[in-house]
N, C-alpha and C positions, 0 to 999 in steps of 0.2 A: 630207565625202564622200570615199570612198574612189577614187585614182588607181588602174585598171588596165593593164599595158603589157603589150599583145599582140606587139610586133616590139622585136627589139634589134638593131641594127646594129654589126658593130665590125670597123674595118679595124686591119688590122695592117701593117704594114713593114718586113722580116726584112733587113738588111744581107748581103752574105756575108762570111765573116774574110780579114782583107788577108792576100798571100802574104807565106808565110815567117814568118807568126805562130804562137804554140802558144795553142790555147786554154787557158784556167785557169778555174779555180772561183773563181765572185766569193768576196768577204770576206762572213762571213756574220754579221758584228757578235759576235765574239770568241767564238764560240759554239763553242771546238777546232774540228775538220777538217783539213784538210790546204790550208788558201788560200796560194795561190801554188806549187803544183804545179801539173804538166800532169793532169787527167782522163783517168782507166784509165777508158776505155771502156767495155769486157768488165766492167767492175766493176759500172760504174754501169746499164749492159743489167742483169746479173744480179737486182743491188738489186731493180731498176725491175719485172720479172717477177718475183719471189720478195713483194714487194708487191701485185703485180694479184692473184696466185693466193691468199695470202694474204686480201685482199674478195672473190675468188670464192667462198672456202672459208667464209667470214662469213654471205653471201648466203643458199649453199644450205641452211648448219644454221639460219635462220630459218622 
């Protein structure tokens, strides 16, 4: 007999970064990047939209 789940519950717990920290990119299991730099921002915004629009652009020519 099949289990159906109508509700998922899921808390989350977000820390803030302690002062006078830089954020970094975790280690992403030797997979090149740039681990142990600080995170260009402006970089990763761009990526991030140049992706969404990229599945928009997916979406519509279906």
């Amino acid at each position: 007999m099949p289990i159906e789940i109508k509700e998922l519950h899921i808390k989350v717990t977000v820390n803030p970064p302690e002062a006078g920290s830089l954020r970094q990119e975790p280690d992403n299991g030797g997979r090149g990047g740039s681990a142990g730099k600080p995170v260009d921002k402006e970089a990763l915004i761009a990526e991030c939209v140049e992706q969404v629009l990229q599945i928009l652009q997916n979406k519509t020519e279906r």
